[in-house]
C-alpha positions as CSV (number, residue, x, y, z in Angstrom):
1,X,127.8,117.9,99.6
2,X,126.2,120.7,101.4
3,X,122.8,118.8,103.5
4,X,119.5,120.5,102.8
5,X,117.6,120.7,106.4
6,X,114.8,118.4,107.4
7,X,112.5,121.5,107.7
8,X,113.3,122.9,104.4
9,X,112.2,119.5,103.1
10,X,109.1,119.3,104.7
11,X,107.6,123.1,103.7
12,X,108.8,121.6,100.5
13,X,106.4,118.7,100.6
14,X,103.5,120.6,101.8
15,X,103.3,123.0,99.4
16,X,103.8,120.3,96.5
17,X,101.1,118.5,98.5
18,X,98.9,122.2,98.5
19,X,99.2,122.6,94.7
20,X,98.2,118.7,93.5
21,X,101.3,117.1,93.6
22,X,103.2,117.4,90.1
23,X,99.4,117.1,88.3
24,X,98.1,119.9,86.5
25,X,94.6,120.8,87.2
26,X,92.6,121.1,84.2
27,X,89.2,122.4,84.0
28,X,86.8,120.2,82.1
29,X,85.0,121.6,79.3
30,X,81.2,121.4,79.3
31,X,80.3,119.0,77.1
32,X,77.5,120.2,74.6
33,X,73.6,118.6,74.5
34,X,73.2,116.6,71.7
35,X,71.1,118.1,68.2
36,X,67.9,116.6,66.9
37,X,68.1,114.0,64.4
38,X,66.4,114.6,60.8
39,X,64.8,111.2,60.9
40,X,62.8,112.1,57.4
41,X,63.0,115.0,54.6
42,X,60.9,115.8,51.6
43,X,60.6,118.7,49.4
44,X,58.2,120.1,46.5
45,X,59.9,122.7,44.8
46,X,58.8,124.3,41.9
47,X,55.4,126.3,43.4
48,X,54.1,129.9,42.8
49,X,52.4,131.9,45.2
50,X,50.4,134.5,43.0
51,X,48.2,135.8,46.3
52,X,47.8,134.7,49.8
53,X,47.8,131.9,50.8
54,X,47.5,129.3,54.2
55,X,49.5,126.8,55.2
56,X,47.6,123.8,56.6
57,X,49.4,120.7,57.6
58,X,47.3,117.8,59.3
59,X,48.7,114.4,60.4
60,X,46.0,111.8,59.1
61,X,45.8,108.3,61.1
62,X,44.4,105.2,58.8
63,X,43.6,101.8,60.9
64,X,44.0,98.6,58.5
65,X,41.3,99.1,55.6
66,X,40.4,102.3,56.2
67,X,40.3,104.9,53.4
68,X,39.8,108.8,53.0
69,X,36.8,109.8,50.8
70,X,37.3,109.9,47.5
71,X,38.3,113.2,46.8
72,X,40.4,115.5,44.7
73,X,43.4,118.5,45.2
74,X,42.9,122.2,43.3
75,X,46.2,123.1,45.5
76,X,49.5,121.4,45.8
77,X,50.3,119.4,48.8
78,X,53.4,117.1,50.4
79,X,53.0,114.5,52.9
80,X,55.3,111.9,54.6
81,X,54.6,108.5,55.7
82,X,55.4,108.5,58.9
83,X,53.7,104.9,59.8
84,X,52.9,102.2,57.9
85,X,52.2,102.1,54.3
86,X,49.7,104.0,52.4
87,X,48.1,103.2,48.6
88,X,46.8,106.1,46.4
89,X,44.2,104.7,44.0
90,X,43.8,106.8,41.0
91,X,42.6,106.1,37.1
92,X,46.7,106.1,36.2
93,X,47.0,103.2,38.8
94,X,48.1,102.6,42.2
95,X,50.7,103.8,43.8
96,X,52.4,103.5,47.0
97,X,54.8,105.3,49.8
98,X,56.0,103.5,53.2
99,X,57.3,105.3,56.3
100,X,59.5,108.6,55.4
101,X,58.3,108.8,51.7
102,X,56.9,111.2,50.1
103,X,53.0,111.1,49.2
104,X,52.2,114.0,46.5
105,X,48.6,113.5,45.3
106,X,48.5,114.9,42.0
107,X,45.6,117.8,41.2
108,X,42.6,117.4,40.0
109,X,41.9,113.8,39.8
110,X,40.1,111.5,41.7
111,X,42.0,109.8,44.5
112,X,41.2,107.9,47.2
113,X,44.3,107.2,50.0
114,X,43.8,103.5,51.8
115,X,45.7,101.7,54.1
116,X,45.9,98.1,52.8
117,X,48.9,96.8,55.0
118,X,48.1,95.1,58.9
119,X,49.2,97.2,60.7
120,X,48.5,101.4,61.7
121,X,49.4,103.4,59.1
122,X,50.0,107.5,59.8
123,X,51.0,110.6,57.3
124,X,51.6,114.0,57.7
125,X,50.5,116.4,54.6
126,X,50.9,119.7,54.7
127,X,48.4,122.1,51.6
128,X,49.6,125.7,50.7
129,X,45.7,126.7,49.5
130,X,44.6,130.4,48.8
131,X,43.4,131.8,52.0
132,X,40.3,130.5,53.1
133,X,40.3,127.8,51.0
134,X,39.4,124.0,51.9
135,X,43.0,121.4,50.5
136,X,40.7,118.6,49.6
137,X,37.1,118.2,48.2
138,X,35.3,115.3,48.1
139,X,33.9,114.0,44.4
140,X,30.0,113.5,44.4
141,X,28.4,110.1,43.7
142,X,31.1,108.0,45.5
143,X,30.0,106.0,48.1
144,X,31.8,106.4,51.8
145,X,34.2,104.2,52.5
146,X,33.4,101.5,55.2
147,X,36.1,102.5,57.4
148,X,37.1,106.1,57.2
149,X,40.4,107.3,58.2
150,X,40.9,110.0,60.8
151,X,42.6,113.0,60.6
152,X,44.5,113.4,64.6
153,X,45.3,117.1,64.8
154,X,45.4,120.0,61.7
155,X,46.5,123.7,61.9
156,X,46.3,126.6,59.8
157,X,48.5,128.8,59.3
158,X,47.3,132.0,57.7
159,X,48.9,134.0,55.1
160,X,52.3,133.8,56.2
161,X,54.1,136.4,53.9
162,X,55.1,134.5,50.6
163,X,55.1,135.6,47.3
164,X,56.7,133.9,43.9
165,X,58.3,131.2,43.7
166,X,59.2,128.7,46.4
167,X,59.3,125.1,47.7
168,X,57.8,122.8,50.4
169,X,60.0,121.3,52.6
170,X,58.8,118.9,55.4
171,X,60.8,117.4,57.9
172,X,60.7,114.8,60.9
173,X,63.1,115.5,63.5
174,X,63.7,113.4,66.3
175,X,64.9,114.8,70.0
176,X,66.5,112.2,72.4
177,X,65.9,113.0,76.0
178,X,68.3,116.0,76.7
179,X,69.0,117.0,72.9
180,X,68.0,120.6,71.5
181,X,68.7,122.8,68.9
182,X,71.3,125.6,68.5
183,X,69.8,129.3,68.2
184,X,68.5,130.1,64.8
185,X,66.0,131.7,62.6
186,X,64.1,130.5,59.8
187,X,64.3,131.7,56.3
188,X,60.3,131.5,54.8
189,X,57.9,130.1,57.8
190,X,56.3,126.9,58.9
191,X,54.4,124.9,60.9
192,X,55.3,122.2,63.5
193,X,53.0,119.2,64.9
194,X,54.3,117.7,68.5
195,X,53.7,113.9,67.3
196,X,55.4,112.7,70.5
197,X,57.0,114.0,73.6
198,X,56.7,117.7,75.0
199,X,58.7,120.5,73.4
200,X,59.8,123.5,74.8
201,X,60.6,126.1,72.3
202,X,62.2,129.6,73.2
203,X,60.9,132.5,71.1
204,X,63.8,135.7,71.2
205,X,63.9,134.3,75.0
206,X,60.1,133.5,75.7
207,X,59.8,129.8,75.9
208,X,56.6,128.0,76.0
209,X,56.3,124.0,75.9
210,X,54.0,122.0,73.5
211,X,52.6,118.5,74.2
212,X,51.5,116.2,71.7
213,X,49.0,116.9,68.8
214,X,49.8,120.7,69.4
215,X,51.0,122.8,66.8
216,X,52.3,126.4,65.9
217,X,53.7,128.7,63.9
218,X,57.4,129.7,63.2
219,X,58.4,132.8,61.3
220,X,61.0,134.2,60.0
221,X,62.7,137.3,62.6
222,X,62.6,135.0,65.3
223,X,65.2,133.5,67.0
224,X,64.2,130.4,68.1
225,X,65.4,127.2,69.9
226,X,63.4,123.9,70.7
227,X,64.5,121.8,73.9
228,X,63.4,118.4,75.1
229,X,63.8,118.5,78.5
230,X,61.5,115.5,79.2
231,X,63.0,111.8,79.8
232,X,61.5,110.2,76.8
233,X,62.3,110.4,72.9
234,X,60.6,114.2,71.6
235,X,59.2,113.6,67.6
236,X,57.8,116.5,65.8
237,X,57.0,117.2,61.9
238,X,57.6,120.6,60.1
239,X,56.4,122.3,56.9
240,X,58.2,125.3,56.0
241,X,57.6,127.2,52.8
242,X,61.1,128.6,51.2
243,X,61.4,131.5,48.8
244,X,63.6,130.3,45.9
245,X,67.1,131.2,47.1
246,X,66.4,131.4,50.4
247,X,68.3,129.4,53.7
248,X,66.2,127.1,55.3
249,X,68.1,127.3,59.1
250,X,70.7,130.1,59.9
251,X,72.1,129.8,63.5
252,X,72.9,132.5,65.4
């Protein structure tokens, strides 16, 4: 058998050596950040718009016993329990909703919403009211309550273009530390309330960051994506009002 030389051998080696050895090297694929989580969803389908109207959402903070006026609704509204429990007292009876149900109050009846639990109790409603209008109005003749409840932050979003029929939809989404949405655009518009964390939300490239008890506006045309880019869990809660028919989220 013919012997291969000792040089031959070694260039041999060192270019084996050069290239990895006999391993393959395979570029690693980026991995991709985590989504938000839909902690809580509710929806209130079945409304008309007839002419303009506002959106108002407001996140509403009760201490143990305290109580809203008594008051009544001319406009329909959806809230979620984000905190807590809250009782609705009403002629029909009481009723109740804990943390992530839905709290409808229904329209022109006197109500009175009271936190009857230990601990803090917290809700989000959001009102579609004819522009310029006021969601709630308290009933003469009723006496204040001892410990009113506290409304933390409200916005107003005015006339975003709706007409017919449509829903509510409300949503809590949580961001962990890193997480963020894809690129998308939004089907009817909405309002979104920073209950905890910073968010940083790009507008067709612009981004601006929100801290909490800030709120604004997203419409549909805009592509949009929300980033936490802070080290600690990001919470917000959004109102959108969707056209029958319509796509909530499209990503693009």
């Amino acid at each position: 058998m013919k012997r291969v030389p000792l040089s031959v051998l070694l260039v041999a080696v060192a270019l084996v050596a050069a290239c990895g050895g006999a391993t393959a090297n395979v570029a690693a694929k980026p991995s991709t950040p985590p989504g938000p989580v839909t902690t809580y969803r509710n929806v209130l389908p079945g409304l008309t718009a007839v002419a303009p109207i506002d959106l108002i959402q407001s996140v509403l903070d009760f201490s143990p016993g305290a109580a809203s006026v008594v008051h009544k609704h001319t406009s329909s509204n959806l809230g979620t329990v984000l905190q807590g429990q809250i009782t609705i007292k009403m002629a029909s009876g009481d009723k109740q909703a804990s943390a992530g149900e839905a709290l409808i109050e229904p329209l022109n009846q006197s109500v009175q919403a009271v936190n009857m639990g230990s601990g803090e109790a917290m809700v989000a409603v959001a009102f579609p009211v004819l522009h310029g209008a006021k969601p709630t109005a308290p009933v003469a003749g009723q006496p204040a309550p001892a410990m009113p409840n506290k409304t933390l932050y409200s916005f107003t979003l005015a006339q975003p273009s709706i007409s017919g029929g449509y829903s509510l939809i409300q949503q809590v989404l949580d961001f962990a530390p890193g997480a963020q949405t894809l690129k998308h655009q939004h089907g009817g518009p909405g309002v979104v309330t920073v209950i905890q964390g910073q968010v940083t939300l790009s507008t067709d490239g612009v981004e601006k960051t929100y801290s909490v008890g800030d709120s604004f506006g997203e419409l549909p045309g805009h592509t949009l994506q929300a980033f936490n880019h802070g080290s600690t869990e990001l919470m917000v809660v959004a109102t959108f009002i969707l056209a029958d028919g319509a796509q909530l989220t499209t990503n693009v």
